[in-house]
DRENVODREN-75467 format. One record per residue (C-alpha): x, y, z; residue in one letter; residue number from 1. Coordinates in steps of 0.001 Angstrom, whole numbers, plus 500000, padded with zeros to 6 digits. Layout:
[node [X, Y, Z], 'A', NUM];
...
end
This chain:
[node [478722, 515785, 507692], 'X', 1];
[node [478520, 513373, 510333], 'X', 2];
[node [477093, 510914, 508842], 'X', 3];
[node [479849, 510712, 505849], 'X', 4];
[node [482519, 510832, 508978], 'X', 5];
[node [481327, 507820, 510258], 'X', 6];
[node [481089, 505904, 507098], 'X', 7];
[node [484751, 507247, 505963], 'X', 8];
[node [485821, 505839, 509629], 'X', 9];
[node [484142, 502466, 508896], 'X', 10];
[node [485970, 502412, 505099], 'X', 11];
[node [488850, 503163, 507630], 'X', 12];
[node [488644, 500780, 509420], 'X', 13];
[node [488489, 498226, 507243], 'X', 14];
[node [491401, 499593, 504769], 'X', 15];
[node [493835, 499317, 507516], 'X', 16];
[node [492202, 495452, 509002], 'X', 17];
[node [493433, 494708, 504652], 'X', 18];
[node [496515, 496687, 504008], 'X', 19];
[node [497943, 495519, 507301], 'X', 20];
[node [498345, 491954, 506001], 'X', 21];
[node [498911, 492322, 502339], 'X', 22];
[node [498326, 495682, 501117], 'X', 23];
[node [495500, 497339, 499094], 'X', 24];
[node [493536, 499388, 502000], 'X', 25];
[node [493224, 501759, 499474], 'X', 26];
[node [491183, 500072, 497295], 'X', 27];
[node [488540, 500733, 499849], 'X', 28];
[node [489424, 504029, 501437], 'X', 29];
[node [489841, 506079, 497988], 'X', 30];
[node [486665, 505229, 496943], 'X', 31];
[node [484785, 506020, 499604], 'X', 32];
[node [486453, 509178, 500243], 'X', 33];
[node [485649, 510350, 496732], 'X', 34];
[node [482354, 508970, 496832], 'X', 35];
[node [480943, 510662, 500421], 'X', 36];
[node [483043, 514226, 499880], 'X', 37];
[node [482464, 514770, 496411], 'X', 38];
[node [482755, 518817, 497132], 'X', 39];
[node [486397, 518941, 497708], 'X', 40];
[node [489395, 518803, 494742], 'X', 41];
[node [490250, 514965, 493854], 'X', 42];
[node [493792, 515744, 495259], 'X', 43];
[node [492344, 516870, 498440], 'X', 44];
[node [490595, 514329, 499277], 'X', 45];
[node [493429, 512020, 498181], 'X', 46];
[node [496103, 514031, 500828], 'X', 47];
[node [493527, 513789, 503715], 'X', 48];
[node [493256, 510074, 503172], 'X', 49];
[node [497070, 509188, 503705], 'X', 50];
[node [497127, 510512, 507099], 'X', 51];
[node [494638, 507734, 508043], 'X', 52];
[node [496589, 505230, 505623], 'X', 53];
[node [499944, 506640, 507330], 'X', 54];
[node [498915, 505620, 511163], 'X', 55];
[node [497279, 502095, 510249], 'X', 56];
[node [500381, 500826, 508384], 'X', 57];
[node [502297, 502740, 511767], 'X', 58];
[node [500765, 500126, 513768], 'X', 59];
[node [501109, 497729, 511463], 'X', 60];
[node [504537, 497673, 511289], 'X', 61];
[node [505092, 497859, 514811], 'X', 62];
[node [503194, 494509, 515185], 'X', 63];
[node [505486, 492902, 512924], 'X', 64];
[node [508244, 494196, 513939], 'X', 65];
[node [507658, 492686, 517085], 'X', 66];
[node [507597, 488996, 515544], 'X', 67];
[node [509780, 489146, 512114], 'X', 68];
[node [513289, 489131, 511934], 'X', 69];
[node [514615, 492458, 509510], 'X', 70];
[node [517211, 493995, 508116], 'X', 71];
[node [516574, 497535, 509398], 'X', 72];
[node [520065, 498869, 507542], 'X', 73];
[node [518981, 497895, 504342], 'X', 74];
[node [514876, 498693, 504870], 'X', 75];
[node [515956, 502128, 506639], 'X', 76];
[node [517817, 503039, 503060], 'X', 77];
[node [514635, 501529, 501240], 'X', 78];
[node [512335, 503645, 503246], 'X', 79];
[node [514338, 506861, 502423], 'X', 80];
[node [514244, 506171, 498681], 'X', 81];
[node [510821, 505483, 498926], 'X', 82];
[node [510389, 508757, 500796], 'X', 83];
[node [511636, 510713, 498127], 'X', 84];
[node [510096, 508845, 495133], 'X', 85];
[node [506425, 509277, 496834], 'X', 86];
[node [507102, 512851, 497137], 'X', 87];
[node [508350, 512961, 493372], 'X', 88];
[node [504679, 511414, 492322], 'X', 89];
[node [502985, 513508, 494346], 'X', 90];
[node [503936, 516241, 492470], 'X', 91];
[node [503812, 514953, 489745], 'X', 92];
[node [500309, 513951, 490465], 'X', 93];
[node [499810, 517437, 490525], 'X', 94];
[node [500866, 518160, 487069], 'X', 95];
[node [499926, 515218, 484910], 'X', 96];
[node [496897, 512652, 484421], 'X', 97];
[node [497799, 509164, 486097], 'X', 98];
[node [494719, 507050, 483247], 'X', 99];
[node [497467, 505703, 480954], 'X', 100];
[node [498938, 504124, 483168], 'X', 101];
[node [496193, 501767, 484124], 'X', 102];
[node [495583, 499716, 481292], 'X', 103];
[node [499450, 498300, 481606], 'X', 104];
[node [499019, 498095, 485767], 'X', 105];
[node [495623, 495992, 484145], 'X', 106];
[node [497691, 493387, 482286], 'X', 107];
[node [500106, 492808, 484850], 'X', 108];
[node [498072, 492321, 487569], 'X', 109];
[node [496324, 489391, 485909], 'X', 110];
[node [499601, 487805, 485307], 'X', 111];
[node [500570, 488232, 488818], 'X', 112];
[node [496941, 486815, 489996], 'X', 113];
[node [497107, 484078, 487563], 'X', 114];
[node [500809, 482968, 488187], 'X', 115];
[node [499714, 483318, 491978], 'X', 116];
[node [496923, 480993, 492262], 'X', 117];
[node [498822, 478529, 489878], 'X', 118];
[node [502014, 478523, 491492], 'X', 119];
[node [501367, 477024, 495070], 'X', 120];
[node [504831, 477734, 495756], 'X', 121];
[node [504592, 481385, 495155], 'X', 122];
[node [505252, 483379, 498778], 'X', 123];
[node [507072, 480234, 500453], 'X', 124];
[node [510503, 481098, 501023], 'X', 125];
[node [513047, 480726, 497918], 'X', 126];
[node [516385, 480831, 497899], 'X', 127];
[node [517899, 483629, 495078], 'X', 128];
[node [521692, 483176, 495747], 'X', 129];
[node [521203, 486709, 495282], 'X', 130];
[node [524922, 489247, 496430], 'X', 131];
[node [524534, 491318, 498660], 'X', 132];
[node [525106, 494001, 495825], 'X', 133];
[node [522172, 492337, 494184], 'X', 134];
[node [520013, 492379, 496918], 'X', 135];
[node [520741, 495890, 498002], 'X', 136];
[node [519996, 496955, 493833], 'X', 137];
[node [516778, 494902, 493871], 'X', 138];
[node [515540, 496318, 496989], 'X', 139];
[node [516674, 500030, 496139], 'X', 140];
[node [514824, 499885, 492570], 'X', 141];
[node [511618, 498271, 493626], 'X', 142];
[node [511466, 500977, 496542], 'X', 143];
[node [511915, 503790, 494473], 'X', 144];
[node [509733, 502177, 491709], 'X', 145];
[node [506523, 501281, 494033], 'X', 146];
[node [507459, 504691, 495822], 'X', 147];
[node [506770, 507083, 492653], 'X', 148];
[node [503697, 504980, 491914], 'X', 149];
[node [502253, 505348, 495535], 'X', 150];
[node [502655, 509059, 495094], 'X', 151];
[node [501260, 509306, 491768], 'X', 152];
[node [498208, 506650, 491903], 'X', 153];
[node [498461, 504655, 495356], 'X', 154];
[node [496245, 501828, 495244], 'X', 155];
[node [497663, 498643, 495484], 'X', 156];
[node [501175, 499820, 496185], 'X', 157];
[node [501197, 497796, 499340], 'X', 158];
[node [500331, 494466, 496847], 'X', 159];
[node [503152, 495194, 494814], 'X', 160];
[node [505905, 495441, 497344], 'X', 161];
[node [504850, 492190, 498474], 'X', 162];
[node [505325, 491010, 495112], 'X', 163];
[node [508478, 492519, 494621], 'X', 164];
[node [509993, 491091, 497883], 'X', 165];
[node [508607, 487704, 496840], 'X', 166];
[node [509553, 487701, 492919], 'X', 167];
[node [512577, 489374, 493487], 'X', 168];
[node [514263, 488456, 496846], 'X', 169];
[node [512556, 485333, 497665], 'X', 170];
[node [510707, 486184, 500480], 'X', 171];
[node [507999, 484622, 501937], 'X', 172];
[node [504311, 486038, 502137], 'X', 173];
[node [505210, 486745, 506301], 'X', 174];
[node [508168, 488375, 505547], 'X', 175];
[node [507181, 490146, 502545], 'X', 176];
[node [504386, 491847, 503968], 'X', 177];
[node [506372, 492990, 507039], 'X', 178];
[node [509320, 494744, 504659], 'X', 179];
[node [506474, 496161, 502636], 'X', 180];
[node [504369, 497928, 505699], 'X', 181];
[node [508044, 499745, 506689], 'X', 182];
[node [508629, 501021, 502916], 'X', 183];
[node [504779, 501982, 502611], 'X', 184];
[node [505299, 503872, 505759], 'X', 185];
[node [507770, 505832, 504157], 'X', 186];
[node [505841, 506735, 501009], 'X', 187];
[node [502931, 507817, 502841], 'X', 188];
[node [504796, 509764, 504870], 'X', 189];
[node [506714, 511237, 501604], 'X', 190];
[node [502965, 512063, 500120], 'X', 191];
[node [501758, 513720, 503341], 'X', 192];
[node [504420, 516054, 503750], 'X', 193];
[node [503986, 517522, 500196], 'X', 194];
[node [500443, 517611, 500435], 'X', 195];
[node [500752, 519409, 503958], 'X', 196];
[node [502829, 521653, 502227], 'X', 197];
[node [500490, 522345, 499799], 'X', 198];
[node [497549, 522645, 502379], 'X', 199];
[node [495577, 519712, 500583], 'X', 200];
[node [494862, 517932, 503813], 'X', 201];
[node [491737, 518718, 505925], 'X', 202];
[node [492456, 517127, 509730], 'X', 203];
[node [489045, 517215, 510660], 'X', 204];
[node [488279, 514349, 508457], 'X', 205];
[node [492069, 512734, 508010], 'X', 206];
[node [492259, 512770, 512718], 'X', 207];
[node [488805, 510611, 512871], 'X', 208];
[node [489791, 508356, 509711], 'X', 209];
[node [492878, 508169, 511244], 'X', 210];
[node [492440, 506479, 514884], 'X', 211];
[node [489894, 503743, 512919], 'X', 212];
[node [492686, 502820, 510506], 'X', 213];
[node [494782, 502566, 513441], 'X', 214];
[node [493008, 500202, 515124], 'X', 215];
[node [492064, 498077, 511872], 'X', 216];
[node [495525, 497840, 510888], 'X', 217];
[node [496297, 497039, 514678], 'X', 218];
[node [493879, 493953, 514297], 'X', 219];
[node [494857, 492988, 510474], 'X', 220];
[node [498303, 492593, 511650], 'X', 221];
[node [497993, 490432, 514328], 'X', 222];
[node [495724, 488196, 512612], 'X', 223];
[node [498367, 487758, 509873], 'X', 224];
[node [501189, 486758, 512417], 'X', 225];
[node [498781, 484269, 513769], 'X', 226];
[node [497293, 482557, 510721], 'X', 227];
[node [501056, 483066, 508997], 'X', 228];
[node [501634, 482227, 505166], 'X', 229];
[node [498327, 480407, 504175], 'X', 230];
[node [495906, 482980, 505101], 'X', 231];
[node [497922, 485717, 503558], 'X', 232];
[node [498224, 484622, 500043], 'X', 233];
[node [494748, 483502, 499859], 'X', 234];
[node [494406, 488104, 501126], 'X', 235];
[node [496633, 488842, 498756], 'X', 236];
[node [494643, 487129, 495643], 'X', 237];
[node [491928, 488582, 496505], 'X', 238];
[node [492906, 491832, 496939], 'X', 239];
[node [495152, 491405, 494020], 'X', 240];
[node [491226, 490455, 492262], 'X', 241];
[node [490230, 494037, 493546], 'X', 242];
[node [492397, 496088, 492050], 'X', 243];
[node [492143, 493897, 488586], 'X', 244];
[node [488106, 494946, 489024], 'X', 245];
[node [489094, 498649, 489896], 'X', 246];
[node [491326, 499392, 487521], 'X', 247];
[node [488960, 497386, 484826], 'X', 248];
[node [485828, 499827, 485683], 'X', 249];
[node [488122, 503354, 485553], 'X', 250];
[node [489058, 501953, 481867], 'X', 251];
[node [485948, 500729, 480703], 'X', 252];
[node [483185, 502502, 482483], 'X', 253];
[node [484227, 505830, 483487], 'X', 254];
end
């Protein structure tokens, strides 16, 4: 069992160095936890892992908030409905297969990597001449939106808040990412108190995993404030090219 600790704090690691400047950690996390402890329940193994994916975007979001000018009124109401729509999809998770909705996350993530790479404007700043009623309504649906789906499948959720703070408010990449690592917060934090509840979450593994994701989503985020706009969207297309190729081999090859 040590052995599979060590290589789950690696995965760690390195899912908390990604999801700390675009999102997507759990791309590499989920895997590997299902691959190296293949004798516990898929939900358990699922609950330990957001502890770890809790404390990395933690840290994450403390770096940024550090260097990037929010609104914590409106992202403290965001992370609340978020709360509360994670904890919806984890029970729901419980209840109902998550496969059909893959083929349609499929489509549109090709549209947003294609759109992405061809639109070199995509993730600069834009100005919406959105209302303030507008904004608050954009930001309130995509948070409970992304927030059910992070309870119910997870990966990627980090990806698509970014792209909902770009496509709908007009933020860019910098920005975008920072919002998104205080709303993720939230829905991990949503999923980990109904699957503590539940007693899905083994400590022994989820402590370790934990203090690794710290530390790579300590290192992630700093790198992003440094390199700024530029090195994040080139991050976010590739992780954005991940989670095309995951979700492609769970519909055509499992």
């Amino acid at each position: 069992m040590t052995t599979e600790i060590i290589l789950l704090c690696i995965a760690a690691f390195s899912a908390g160095f990604v999801d700390a400047i675009v999102g997507g950690g759990g791309l590499i996390q989920t895997p590997a936890g299902l691959i190296l402890l293949p004798q516990y329940p898929v939900v358990t193994v699922i609950g330990t892992l957001k502890i770890p994916a809790f404390c990395g975007t933690a840290f994450a979001a403390a770096q940024y908030a550090k260097r990037v000018k929010l609104n914590f009124t409106m992202l403290g109401t965001m992370m609340l409905v978020a709360f509360c729509s994670a904890m919806t999809g984890s029970k729901v998770l419980t209840l109902v297969s998550n496969s059909f909705m893959k083929p349609l996350l499929l489509v549109v993530l090709i549209v947003v990597a294609v759109y992405t790479y061809a639109n070199k404007q995509f993730g600069t700043h834009t100005e919406k001449g959105h209302s303030i009623r507008a904004q608050w309504i954009y930001s309130l649906l995509l948070s409970m939106v992304v927030g059910f789906y992070d309870g119910f499948i997870g990966p990627g959720a980090g990806s698509f808040l970014v792209l909902g703070f770009i496509g709908l408010l007009g933020l860019d990449f910098l920005h975008a990412s920072a919002q998104a690592k205080f709303v993720n917060l939230a829905t991990n934090l949503g999923s980990i108190l109904f699957f503590t509840l539940s007693g899905k979450i083994i400590f022994a593994i989820a402590v370790p995993m934990a203090v690794c994701n710290a530390a790579g989503g300590l290192l992630g985020a700093r790198l992003a404030l440094l390199r700024g706009n530029t090195f994040i969207r080139i991050f976010f297309l590739l992780v954005i090219s991940a989670t095309i190729l995951r979700f492609a081999y769970d519909i055509f090859f499992k």
